[in-house]
C-alpha positions as CSV (number, residue, x, y, z in Angstrom):
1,X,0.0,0.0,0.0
2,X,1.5,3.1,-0.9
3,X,1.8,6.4,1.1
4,X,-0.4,8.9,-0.2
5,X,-1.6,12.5,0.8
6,X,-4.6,14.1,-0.4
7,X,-5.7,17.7,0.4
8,X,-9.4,17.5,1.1
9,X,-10.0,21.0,1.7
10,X,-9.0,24.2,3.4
11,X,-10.4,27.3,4.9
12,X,-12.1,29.6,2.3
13,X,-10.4,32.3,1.4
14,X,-7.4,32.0,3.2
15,X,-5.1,35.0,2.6
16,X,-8.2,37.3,3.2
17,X,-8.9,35.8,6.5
18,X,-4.7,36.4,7.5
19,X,-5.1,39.3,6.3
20,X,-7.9,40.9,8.2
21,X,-7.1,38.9,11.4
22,X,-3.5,40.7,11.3
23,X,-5.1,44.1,10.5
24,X,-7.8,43.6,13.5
25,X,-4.5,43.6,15.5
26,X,-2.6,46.0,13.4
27,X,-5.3,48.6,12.4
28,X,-7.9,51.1,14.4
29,X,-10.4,49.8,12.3
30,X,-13.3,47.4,13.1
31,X,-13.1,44.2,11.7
32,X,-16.5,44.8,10.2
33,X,-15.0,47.5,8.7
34,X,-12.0,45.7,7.0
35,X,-13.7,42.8,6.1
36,X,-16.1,45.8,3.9
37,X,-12.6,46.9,2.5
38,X,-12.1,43.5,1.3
39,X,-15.7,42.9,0.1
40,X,-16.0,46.0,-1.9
41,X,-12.0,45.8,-3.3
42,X,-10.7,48.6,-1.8
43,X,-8.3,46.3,-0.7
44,X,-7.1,44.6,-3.6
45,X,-6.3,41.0,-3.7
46,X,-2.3,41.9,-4.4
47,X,-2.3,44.1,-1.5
48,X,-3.4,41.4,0.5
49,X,-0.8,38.9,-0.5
50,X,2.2,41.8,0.1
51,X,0.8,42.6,3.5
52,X,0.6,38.8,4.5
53,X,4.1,38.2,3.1
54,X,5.7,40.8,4.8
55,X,3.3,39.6,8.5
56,X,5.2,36.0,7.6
57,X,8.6,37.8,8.5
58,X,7.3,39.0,11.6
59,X,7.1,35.9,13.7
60,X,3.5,37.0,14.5
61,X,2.2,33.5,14.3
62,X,-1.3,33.7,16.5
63,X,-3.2,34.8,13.1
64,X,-2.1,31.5,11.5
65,X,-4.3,29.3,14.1
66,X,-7.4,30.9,11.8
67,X,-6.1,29.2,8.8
68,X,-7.1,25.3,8.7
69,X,-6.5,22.5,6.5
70,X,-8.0,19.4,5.9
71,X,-5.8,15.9,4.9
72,X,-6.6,12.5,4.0
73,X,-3.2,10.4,4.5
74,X,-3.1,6.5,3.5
75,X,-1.1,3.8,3.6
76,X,1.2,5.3,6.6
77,X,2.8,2.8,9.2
78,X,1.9,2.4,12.9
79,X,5.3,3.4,13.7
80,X,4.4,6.5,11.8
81,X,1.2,7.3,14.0
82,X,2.9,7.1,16.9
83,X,5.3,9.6,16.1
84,X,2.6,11.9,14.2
85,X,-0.1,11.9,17.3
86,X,2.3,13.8,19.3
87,X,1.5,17.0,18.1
88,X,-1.4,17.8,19.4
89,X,-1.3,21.4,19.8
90,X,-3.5,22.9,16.9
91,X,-4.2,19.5,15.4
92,X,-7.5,17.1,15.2
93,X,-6.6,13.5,14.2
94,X,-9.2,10.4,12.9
95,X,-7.7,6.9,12.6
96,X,-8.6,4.0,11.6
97,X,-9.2,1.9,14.4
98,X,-8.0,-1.8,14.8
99,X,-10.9,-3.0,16.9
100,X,-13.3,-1.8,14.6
101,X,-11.6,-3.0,11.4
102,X,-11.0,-6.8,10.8
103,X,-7.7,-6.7,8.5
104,X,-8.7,-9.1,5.5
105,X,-6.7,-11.8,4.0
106,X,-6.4,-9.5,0.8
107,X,-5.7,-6.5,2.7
108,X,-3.4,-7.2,5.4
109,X,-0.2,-5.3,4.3
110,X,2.6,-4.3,5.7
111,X,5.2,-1.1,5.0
112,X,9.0,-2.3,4.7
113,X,11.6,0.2,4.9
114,X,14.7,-0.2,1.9
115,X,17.1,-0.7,4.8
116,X,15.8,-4.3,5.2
117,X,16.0,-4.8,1.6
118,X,19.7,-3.3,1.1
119,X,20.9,-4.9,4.4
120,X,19.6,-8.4,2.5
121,X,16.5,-9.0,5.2
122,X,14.0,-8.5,2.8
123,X,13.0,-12.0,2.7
124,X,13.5,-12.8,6.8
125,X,11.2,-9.5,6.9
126,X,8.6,-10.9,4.1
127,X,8.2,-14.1,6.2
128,X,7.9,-12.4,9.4
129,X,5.0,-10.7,8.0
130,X,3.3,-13.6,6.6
131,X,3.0,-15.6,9.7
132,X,2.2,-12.9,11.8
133,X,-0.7,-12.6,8.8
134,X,-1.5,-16.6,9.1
135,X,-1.7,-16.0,13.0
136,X,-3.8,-13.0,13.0
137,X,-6.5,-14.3,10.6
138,X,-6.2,-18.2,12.6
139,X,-7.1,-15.6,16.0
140,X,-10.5,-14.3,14.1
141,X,-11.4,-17.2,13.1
142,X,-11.2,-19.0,16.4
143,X,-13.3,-16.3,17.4
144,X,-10.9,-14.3,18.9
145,X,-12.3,-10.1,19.1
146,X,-10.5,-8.0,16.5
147,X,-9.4,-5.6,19.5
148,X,-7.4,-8.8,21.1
149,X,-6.2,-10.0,17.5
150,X,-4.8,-7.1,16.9
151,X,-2.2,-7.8,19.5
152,X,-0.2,-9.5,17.6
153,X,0.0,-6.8,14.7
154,X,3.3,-5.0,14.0
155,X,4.2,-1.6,13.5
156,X,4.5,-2.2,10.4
157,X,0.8,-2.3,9.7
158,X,-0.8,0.6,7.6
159,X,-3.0,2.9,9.0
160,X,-5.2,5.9,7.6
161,X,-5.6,9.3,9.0
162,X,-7.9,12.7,8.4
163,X,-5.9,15.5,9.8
164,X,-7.9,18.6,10.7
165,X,-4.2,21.0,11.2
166,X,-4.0,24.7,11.5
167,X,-1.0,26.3,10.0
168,X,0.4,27.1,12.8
169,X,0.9,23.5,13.8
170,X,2.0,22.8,10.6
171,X,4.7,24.9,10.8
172,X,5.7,23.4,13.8
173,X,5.3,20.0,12.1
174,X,7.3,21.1,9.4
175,X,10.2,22.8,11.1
176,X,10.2,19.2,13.0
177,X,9.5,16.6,10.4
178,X,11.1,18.1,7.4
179,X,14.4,17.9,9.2
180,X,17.1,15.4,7.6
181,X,17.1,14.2,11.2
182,X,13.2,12.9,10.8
183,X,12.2,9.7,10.3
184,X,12.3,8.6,6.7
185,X,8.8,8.0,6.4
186,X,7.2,10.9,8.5
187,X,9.7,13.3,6.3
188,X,8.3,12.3,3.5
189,X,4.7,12.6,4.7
190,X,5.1,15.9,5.8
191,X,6.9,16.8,2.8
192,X,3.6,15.5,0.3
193,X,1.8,17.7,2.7
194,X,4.0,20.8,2.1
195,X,3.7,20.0,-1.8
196,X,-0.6,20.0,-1.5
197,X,-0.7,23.3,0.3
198,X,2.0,24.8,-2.1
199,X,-0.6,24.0,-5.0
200,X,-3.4,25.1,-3.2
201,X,-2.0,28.7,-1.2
202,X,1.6,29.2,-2.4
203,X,2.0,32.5,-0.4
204,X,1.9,30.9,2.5
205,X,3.1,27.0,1.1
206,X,6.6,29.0,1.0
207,X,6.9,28.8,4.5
208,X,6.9,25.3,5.3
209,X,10.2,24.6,5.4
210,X,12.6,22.3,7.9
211,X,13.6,24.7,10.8
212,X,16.9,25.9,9.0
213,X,15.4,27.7,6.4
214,X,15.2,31.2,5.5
215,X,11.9,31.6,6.2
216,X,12.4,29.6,9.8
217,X,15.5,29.8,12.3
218,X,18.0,30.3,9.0
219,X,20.1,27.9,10.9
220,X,21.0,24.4,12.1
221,X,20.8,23.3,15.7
222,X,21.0,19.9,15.5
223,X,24.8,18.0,16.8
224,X,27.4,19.3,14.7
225,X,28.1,15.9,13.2
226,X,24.7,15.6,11.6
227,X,24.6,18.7,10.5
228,X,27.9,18.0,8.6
229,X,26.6,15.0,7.2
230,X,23.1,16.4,6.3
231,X,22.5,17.6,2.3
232,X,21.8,21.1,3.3
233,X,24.6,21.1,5.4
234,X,26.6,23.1,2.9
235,X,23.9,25.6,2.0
236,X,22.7,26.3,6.0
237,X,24.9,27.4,9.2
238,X,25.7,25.6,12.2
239,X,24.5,27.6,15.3
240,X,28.6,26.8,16.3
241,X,29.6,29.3,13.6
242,X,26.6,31.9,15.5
243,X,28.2,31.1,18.6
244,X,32.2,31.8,17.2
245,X,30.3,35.6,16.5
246,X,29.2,35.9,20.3
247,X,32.5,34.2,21.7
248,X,34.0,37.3,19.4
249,X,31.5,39.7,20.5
250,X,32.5,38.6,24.5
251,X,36.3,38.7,23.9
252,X,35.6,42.4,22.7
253,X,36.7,41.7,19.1
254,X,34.1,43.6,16.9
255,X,34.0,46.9,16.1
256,X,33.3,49.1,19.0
257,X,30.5,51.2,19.1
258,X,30.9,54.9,19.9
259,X,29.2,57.1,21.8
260,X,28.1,58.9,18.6
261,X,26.1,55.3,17.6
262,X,25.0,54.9,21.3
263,X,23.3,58.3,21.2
264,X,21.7,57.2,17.2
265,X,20.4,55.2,18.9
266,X,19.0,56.9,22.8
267,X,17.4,59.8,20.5
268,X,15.6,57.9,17.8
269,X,11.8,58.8,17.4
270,X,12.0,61.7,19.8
271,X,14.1,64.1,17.8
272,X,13.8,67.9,17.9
């Protein structure tokens, strides 16, 4: 069974409802009254997309909670689930149950990592599987409850999810799961999540990104020997080369700054 994502829907109008729920914090104005601005196109749809670009930089993330999105992920490992139900800040999840759901003969599959296959325990693995399968369906048959059948099942076994996520969370989730560091499997869920709300909202799709990226921290703080062997170790700093700049800034090494500078600074906004 293969992993797939779907993007079953999202919040309407998106960008409009970042937009006015920044402005309601931003703005004098009622939010009856920039909702109207919206409505009638005084505020024009490319305004609203530079304003909520430029709110992304901010770090202002409370606005994002009002943005939700709607996913129908298959074919994802128990091993998986356990991992993904730990975010639950922001995040509404619907399995499929293994009490409820008798596995059939034809439908009892299993996810296999390439490891076992490159380490040549492909077979061993295959075998495993198919007498834990014999043993499961011998359980139902003896009458055995699905909820005390299911005892036996690995964490290999698929499982289905529909993922109500706010994109707040998933910016979390992202920053998180997107890492190099992840677990293959969840990475590469999270990253067919990214690519559905690229397609669908691409101003705000941008900012998915593993914590290191531009849009995110800008920089690595994993253990320096991951980070050296990770593939955007080359292209993304280590927060040791950060640190170098502060050990500089304490031995008094940078360039000093005057009184002139200090005073810049003390007087701006309240200038004669």
């Amino acid at each position: 069974m293969p992993l797939e994502v779907i993007l079953i829907d999202y919040a309407r109008d998106p960008l409009q409802k970042l937009y006015a729920a920044y402005r309601t914090c931003y703005s004098p104005k009622t939010p009856g009254e920039v909702w109207g601005e919206i409505r009638d196109g005084t505020v024009s749809p490319e305004t609203v997309r530079e304003f909520i670009g430029e709110r992304l930089k901010t770090g202002h993330a409370s606005p994002l909670e009002q943005v939700v999105f709607w996913f129908g992920i298959s074919g994802v490992s128990r091993s998986l689930s356990h991992q993904f139900v730990r975010h639950r800040i922001g995040i509404s999840f619907e399995q499929q149950s293994q009490r409820y759901v008798k596995y059939r003969e034809d439908r009892l599959e299993y996810v296999r990592p390439k490891t076992w296959e490159k380490s040549g325990l492909a077979d061993e693995y295959d075998r495993l599987m198919k007498e834990i399968t014999r043993v499961y369906r011998a359980a139902l048959e003896r009458g055995v409850p699905a909820e005390d059948a299911r005892f036996v099942l690995p964490n290999a076994t698929p499982t289905n999810f529909q993922v109500m996520v706010n994109f707040t969370e998933l910016l979390h989730i992202a920053d998180l799961r997107l890492c190099w560091r992840a677990q293959w499997e969840i990475r590469h869920m999270v990253a067919l999540m990214r690519r559905e709300i690229v397609k669908a909202v691409p101003e705000i799709g941008a900012a998915l990104q593993p914590k290191c990226g531009e849009k995110r921290m800008g920089y690595c703080d994993e253990p320096l020997k991951e980070w050296e062997k990770c593939p955007l170790g080359k292209v993304r700093p280590h927060k040791e080369a950060l640190l170098r700049v502060f050990e500089q800034y304490r031995a008094g090494n940078l360039v000093p700054l005057t009184e002139a500078d200090l005073r810049r600074v003390e007087d701006a906004g309240n200038e004669e």
